[in-house]
C-alpha positions as CSV (number, residue, x, y, z in Angstrom):
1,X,-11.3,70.1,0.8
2,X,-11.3,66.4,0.1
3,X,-7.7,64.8,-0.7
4,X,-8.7,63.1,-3.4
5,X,-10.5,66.7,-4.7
6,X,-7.2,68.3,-4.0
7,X,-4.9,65.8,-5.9
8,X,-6.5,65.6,-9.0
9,X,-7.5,69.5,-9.0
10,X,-3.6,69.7,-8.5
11,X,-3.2,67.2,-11.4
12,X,-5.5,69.0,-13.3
13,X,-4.1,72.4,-13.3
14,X,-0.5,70.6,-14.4
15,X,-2.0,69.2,-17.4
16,X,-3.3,72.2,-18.4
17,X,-0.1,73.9,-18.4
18,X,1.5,70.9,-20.3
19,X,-0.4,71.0,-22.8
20,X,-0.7,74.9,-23.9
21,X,3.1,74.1,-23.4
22,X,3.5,71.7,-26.1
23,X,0.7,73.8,-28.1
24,X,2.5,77.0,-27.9
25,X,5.7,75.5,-28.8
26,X,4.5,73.9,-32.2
27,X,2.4,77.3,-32.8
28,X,4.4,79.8,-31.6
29,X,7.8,78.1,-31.5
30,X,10.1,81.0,-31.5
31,X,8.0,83.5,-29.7
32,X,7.6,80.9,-26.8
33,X,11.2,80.0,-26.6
34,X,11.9,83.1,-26.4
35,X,9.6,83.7,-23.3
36,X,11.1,80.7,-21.8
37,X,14.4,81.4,-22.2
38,X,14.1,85.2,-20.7
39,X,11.9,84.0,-17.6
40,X,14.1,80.6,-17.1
41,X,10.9,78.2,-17.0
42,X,10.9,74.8,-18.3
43,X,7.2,73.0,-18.3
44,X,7.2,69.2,-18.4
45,X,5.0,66.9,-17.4
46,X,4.1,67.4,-13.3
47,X,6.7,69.3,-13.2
48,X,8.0,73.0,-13.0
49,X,11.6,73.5,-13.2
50,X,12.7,77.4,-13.0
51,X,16.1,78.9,-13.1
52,X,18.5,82.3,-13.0
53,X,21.3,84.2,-12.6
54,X,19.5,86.9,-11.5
55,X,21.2,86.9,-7.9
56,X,25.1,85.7,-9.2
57,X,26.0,89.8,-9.1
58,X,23.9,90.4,-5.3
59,X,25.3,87.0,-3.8
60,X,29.2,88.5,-5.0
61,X,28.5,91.5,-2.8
62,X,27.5,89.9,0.1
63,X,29.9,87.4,-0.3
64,X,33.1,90.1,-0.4
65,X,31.0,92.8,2.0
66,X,33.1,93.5,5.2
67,X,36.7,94.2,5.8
68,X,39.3,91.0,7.4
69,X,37.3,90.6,10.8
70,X,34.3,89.9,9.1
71,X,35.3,87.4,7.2
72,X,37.1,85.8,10.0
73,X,34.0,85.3,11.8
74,X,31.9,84.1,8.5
75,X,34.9,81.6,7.8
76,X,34.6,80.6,11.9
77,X,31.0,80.3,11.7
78,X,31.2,78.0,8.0
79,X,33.5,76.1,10.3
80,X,31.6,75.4,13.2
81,X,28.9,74.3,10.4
82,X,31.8,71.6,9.1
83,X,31.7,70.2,13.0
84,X,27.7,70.3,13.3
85,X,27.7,68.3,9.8
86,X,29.9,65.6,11.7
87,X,28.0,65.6,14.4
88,X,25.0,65.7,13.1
89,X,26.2,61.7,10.6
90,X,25.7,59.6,13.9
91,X,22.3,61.2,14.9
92,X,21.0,60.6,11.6
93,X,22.2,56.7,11.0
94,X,21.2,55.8,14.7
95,X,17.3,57.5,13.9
96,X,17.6,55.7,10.4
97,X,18.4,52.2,12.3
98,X,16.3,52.4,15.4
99,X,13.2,53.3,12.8
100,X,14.4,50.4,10.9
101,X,14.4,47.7,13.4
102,X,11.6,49.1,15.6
103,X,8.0,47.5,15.5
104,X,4.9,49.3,14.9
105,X,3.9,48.5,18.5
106,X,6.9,49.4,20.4
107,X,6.9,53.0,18.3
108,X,3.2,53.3,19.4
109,X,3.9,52.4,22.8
110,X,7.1,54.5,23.4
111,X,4.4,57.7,22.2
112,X,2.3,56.6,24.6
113,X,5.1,56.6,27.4
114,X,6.4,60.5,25.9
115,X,8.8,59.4,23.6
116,X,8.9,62.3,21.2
117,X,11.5,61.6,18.9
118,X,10.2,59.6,15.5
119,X,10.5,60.2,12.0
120,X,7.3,60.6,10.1
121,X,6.6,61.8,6.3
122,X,4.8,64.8,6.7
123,X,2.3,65.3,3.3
124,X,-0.5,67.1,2.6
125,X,-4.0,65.8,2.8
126,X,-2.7,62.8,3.9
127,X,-1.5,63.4,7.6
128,X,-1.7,66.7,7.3
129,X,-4.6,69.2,6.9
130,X,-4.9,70.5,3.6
131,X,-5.9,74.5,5.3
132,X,-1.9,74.3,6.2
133,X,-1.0,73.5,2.8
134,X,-0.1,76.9,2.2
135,X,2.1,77.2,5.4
136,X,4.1,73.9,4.0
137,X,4.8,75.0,0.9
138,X,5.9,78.0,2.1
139,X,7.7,76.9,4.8
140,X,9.6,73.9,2.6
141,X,10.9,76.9,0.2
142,X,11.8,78.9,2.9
143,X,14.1,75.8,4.1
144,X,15.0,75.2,0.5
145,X,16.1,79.0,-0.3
146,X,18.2,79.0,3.5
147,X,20.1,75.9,2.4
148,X,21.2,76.9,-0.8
149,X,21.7,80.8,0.4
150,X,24.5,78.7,2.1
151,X,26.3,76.8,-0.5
152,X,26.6,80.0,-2.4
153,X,27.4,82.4,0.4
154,X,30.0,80.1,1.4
155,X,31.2,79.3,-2.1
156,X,31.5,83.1,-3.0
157,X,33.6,83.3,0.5
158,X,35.7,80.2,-1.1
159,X,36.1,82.4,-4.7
160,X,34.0,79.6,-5.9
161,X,32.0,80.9,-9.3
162,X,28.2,81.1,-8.5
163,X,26.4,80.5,-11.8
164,X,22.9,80.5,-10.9
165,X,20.0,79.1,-8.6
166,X,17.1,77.3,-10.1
167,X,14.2,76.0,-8.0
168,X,11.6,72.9,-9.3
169,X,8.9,71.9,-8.3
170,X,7.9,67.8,-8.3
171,X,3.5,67.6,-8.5
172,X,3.8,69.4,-4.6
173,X,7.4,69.3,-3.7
174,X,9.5,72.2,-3.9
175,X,13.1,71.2,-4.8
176,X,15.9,74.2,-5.2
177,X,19.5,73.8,-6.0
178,X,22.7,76.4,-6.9
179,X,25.1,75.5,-9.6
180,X,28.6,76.0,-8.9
181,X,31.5,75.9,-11.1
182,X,33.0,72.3,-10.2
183,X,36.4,72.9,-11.7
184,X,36.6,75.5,-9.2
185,X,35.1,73.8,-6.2
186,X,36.6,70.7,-6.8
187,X,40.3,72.6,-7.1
188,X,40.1,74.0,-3.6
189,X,41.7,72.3,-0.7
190,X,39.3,69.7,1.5
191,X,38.7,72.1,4.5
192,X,37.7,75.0,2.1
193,X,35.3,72.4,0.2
194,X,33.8,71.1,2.9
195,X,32.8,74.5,4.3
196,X,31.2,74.6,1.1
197,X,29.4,71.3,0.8
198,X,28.6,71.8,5.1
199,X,27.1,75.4,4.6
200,X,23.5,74.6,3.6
201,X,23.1,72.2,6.9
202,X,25.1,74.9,8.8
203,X,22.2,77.4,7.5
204,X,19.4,75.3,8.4
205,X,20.5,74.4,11.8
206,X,21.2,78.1,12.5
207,X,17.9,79.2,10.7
208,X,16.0,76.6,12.6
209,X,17.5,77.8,15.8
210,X,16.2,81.7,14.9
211,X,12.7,80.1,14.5
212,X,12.5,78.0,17.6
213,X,13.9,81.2,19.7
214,X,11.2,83.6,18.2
215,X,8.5,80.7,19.3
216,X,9.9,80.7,22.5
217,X,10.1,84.4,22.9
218,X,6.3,84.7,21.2
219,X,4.9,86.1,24.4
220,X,7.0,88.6,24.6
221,X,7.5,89.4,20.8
222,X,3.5,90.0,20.6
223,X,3.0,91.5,24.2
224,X,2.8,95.4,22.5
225,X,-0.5,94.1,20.3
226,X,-1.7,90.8,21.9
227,X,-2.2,89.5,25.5
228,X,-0.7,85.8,25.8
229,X,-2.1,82.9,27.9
230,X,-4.6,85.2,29.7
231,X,-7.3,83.9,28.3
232,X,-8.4,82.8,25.3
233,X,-10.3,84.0,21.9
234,X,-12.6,82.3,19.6
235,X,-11.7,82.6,16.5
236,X,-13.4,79.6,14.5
237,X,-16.8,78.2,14.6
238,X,-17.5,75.6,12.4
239,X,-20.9,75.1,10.3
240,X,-21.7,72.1,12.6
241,X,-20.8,73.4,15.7
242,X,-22.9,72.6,18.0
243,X,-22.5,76.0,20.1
244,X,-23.6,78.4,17.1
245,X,-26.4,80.3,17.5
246,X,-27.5,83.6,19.5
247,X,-27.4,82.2,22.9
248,X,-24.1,80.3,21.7
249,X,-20.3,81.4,21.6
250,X,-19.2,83.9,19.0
251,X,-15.9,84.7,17.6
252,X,-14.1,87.0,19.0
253,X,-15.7,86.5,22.2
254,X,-13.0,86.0,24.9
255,X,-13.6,82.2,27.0
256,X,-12.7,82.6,31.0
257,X,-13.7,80.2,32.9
258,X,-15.5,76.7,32.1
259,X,-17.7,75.5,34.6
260,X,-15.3,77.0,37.5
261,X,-11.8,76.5,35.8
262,X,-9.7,78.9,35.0
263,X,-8.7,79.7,31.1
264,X,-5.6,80.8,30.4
265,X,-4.3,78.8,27.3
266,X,-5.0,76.3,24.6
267,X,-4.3,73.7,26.9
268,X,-6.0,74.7,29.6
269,X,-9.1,75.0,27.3
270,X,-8.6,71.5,26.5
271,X,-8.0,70.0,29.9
272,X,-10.9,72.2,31.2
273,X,-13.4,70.7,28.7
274,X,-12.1,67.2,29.9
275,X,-12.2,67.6,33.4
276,X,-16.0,68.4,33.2
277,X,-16.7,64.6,32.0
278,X,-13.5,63.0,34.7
279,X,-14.7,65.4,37.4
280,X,-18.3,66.5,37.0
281,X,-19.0,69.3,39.3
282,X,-22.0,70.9,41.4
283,X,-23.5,73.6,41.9
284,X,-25.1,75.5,45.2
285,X,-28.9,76.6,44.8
286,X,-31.1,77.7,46.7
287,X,-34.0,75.5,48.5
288,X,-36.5,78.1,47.4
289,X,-35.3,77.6,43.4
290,X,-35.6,73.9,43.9
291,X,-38.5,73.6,45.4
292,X,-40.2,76.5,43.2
293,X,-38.9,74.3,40.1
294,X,-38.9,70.7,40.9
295,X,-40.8,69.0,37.8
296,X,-39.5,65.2,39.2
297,X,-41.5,62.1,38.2
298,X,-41.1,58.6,39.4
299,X,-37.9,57.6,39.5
300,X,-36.7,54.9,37.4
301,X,-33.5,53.6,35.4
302,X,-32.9,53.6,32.2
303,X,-33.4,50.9,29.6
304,X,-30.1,50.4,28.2
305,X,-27.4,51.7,30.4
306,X,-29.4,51.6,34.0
307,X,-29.1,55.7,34.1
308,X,-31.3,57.1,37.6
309,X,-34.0,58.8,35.9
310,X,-36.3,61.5,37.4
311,X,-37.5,63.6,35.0
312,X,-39.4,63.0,31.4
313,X,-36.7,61.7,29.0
314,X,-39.2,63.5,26.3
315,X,-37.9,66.8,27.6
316,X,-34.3,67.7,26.2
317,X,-34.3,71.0,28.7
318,X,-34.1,69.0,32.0
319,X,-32.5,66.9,34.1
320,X,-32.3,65.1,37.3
321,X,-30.2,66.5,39.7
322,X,-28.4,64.3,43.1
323,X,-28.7,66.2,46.1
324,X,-24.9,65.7,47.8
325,X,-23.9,64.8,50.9
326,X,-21.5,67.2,52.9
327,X,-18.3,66.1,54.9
328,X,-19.9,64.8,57.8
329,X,-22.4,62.9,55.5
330,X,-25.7,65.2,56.1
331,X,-28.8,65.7,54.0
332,X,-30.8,68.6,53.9
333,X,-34.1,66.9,54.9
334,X,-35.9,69.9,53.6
335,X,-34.9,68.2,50.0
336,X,-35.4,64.9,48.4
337,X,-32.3,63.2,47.2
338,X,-33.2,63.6,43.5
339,X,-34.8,66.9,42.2
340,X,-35.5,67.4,38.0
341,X,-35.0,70.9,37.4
342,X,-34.6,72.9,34.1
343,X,-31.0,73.1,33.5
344,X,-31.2,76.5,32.2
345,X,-32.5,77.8,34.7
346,X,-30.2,76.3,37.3
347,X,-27.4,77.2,36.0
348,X,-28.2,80.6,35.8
349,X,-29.1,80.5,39.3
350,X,-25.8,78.9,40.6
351,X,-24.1,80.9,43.3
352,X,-20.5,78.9,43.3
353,X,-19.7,75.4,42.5
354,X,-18.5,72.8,44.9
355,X,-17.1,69.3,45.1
356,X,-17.7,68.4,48.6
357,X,-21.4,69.0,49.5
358,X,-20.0,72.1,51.2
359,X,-22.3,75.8,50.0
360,X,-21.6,78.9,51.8
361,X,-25.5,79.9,50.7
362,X,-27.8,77.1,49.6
363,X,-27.1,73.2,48.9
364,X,-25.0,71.4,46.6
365,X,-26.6,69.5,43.3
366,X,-24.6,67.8,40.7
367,X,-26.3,66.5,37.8
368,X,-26.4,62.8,37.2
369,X,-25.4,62.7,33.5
370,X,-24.1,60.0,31.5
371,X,-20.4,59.0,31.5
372,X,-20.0,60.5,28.0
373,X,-21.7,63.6,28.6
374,X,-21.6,66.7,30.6
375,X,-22.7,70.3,31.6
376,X,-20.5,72.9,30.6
377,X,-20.7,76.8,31.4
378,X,-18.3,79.3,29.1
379,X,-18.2,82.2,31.2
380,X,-16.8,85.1,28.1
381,X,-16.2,88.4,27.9
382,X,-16.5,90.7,24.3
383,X,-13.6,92.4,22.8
384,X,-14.1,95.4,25.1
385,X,-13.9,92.6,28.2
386,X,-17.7,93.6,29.7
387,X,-19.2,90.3,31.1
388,X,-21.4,88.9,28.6
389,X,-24.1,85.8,29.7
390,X,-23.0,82.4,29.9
391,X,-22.9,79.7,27.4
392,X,-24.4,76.6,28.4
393,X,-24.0,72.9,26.7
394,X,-24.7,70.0,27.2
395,X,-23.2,67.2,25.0
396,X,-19.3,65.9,24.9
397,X,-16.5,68.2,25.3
398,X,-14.7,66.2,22.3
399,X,-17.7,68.5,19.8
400,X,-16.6,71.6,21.5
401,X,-12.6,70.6,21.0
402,X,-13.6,69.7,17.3
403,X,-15.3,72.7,16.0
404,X,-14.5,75.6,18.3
405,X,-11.1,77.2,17.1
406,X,-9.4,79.1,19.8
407,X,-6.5,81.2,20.5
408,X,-4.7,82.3,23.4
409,X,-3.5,85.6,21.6
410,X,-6.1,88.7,23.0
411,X,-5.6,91.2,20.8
412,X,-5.6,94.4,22.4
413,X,-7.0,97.0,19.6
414,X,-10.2,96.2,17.8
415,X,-8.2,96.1,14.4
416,X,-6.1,93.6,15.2
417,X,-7.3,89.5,14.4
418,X,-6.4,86.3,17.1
419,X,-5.2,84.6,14.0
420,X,-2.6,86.7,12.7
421,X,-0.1,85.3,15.4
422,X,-1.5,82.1,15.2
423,X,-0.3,81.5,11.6
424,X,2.7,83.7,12.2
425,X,2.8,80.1,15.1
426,X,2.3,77.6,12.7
427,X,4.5,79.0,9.7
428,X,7.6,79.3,12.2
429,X,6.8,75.3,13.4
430,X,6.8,74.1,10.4
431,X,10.1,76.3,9.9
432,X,11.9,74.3,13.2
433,X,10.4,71.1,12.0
434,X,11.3,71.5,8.1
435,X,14.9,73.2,8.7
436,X,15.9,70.6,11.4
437,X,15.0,67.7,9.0
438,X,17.0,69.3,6.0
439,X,19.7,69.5,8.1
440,X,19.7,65.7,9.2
441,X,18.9,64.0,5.7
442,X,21.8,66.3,4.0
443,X,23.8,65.4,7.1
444,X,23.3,61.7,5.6
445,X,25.8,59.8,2.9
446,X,22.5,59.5,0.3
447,X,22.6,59.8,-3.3
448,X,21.1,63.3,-4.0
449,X,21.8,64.6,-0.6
450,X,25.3,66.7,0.5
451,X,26.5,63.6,2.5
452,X,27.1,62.1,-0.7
453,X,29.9,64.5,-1.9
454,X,30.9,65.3,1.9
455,X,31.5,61.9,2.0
456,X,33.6,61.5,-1.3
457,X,35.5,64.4,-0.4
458,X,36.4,62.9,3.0
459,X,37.0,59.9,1.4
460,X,39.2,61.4,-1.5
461,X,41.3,64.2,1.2
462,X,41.6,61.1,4.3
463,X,43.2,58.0,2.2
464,X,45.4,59.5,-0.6
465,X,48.4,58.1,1.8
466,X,46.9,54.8,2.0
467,X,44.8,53.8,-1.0
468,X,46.8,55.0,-4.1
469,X,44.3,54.8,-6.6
470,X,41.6,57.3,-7.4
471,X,38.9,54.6,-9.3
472,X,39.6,52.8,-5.0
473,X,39.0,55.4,-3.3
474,X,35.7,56.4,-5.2
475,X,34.3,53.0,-5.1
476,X,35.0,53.4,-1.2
477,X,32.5,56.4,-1.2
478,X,30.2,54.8,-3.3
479,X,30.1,52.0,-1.1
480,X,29.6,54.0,1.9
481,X,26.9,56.1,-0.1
482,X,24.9,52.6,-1.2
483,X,24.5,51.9,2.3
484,X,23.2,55.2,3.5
485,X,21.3,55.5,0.5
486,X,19.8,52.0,1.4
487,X,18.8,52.7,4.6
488,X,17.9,55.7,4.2
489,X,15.0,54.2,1.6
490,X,14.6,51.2,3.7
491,X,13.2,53.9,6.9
492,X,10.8,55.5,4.5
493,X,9.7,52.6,3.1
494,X,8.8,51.9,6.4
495,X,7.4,54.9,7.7
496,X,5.4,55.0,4.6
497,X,4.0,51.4,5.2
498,X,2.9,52.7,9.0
499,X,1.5,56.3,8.2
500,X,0.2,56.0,5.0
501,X,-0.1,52.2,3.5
502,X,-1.0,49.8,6.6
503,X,-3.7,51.5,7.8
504,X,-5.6,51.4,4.5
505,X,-5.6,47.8,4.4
């Protein structure tokens, strides 16, 4: 789906809801509010805001669950989330100032030298795909619901009042929250409060952790029902892929080899495809096949890029084939140096490939293709792994990377689908990348974030002895909030003019 399509379909649907909203409620007034106030929606304009106190009684249960041990170790591990918090302030600031001061350049050259650390906005449709729309969403609640799971978890460990959760969402941005009693919170000593305010980053970092180890551990997770990195399956072809067809791939068929190289992973799929343009092989034929098949004409070059030509250029299904040299620099006399056979045909016929000139049976061609294309061979397998016949194709690997989906996940019943652990991938990525982010920005003195009232509350607990005055001492934290705040809008600003804005213009 288009972007554009997708944003004002998106708009669309919220205008829709606003305005049976604001029909129903001068219609039906009191039925409506009624229906509002038992489901805990609020409509507005672009935005749906939803709240409850559905979970206050579940959250007090796990909260008091355990005997003294227990919560030894949940007050240890809120703890150990205080010190992450603090550790986590400079990481943030120095990522905030380096994006900041960087160039455009330098950050596209450090990319280029395997630099991998940078911050980017990450949106839908824009940079990325609207197909993982669904897998952001869900992922960003998932994030969401951790972070607050820890404020209240922590806050019912604390004797801290829980009074409800509410969750809203922003056109496409989820945004949750939990509303705690602030007389209480407030009245608690700093330590106790900042376990507290540090719980939500302590629950992202932890939850983030949990996701990156089961990616880690995916081989193994998945080895009772999938195969990993032993070859891979197709699982996608696209209506414009150029390998569709009967004699093309299909999905579900299992990729082994391309033109020699072994496939084993995603990235071996990928670096086999490119190595057939970098390092175009040969193949050993027979001199019976050539000289049975040889349809060469005069040999010429081409018109626009000086390309050897010795076959018709009218004829799609052939082409002219180099003759090579072996180590000590001998030539079959029996051959000419050029041959034009049907490429087909000689593929089909191939024995083994070679690089240098060397054939245990017959003599070694390689194709004299232009720099941008090549000849590539899919040697598959069906589900049930019996041999199937080659795919051939000639053309650019980049169409093949484009619009052939694979996966290296074999599945080994017939009832099970590549891209079930695939998504199960993607969803726990976007988990790492969303649940580490959380935990940086919150990490961060910013207006709307936790920094902000860890920061006043270090700021209030720290210099009672030496600044007297409460109205001080708050316009100390605002101060230090301002300038978080102000950087922290000053790196988006940025990142936003380099993703999104700068290349539009």
């Amino acid at each position: 789906m288009d972007p554009v399509v997708f944003f004002v379909v998106l708009t669309s649907i919220y205008g829709v809801l606003y305005f049976f909203d604001r029909f129903f409620k001068s219609c039906m007034h009191y039925p409506y509010d009624a229906f509002l106030k038992n489901t805990g929606l609020t409509v507005n304009f672009l935005t749906i805001h939803w709240h409850t106190t559905a979970f206050n009684r579940t959250l007090l249960r796990w909260g008091s669950a355990g005997n003294s041990c227990s919560r030894k170790m949940k007050l240890v591990s809120f703890n150990v989330g205080v010190l992450l918090t603090f550790a986590l302030l400079p990481i943030g600031l120095i990522l905030l100032i380096v994006t900041i001061f960087s160039s455009g350049e330098a950050e596209t050259g450090a990319a280029a030298g395997g630099v991998p650390v940078q911050l980017e906005i990450l949106l839908p449709g824009v940079n990325l795909p609207l197909e993982e729309f669904g897998y952001y969403i869900t992922a960003l609640v998932l994030c969401l619901v951790v972070h607050e799971m820890g404020h209240a978890v922590a806050a019912v460990l604390e004797d801290v009042p829980v009074t409800g959760f509410g969750i809203k969402f922003f056109f496409c941005l989820p945004l949750a929250y939990t509303e705690l009693s602030h007389d209480h919170l407030n009245g608690l000593r700093w330590i106790r409060k900042l376990r507290v305010l540090c719980a939500g980053i302590w629950h992202n970092f932890v939850f983030g952790g949990v996701c990156y180890l089961l990616i880690s551990t995916v081989g193994i997770t998945m080895s009772p029902l999938y195969s990993y990195n032993e070859h891979v399956v197709v699982t996608e072809l696209t209506r414009k892929s150029p390998l569709r067809g009967e004699r093309g791939l299909q999905v579900d068929n299992q990729v082994t080899q391309i033109n020699g190289c072994p496939v084993t992973s995603e990235e071996s799929w990928q670096s086999c495809l490119l190595s057939s343009v970098k390092q175009k092989p040969g193949y050993c034929v027979s001199a019976d096949f050539v000289q049975l098949n040889d349809e060469s004409s005069a040999i010429s070059h081409h018109a626009i890029d000086g390309q050897l030509q010795c076959c018709d250029e009218l004829n799609p299904n052939v082409s002219c084939f180099e003759v090579v040299e072996d180590a000590n620099g001998d030539v079959p006399v029996e051959l000419p140096q050029h041959v034009c056979l049907n490429v087909r045909r000689t593929l089909e016929e191939v024995t083994e490939h070679c690089s240098s000139g060397v054939c245990s049976e017959g003599f070694c061609l390689r194709p004299l293709m232009r720099n941008i294309t090549a000849i590539m061979t899919f040697k598959r397998t069906n589900a049930r792994r019996e041999k199937l016949p080659p795919v051939i194709y000639v053309g650019h690997p980049w169409d093949v990377i484009r619009t052939v989906g694979v996966s290296a996940f074999v599945p080994r019943h017939s009832f099970l689908k590549a891209a079930w652990p695939d998504a199960w991938l993607l969803l726990l990525k976007y988990n790492v990348v969303f649940s580490i982010g959380l935990a940086l920005v919150n990490a961060i003195p910013c207006f709307g974030f936790d920094g902000a009232h860890i920061t006043s509350t270090v700021i209030h607990s720290f210099l009672m002895g030496r600044v007297d005055q409460y109205a001080k001492r708050d316009l100390i934290s605002v101060i230090i909030t301002s300038v978080g705040s102000l950087l922290f809008a000053l790196a988006m600003l940025k990142v936003a003019w380099l993703s999104f804005l700068r290349p539009l213009l």
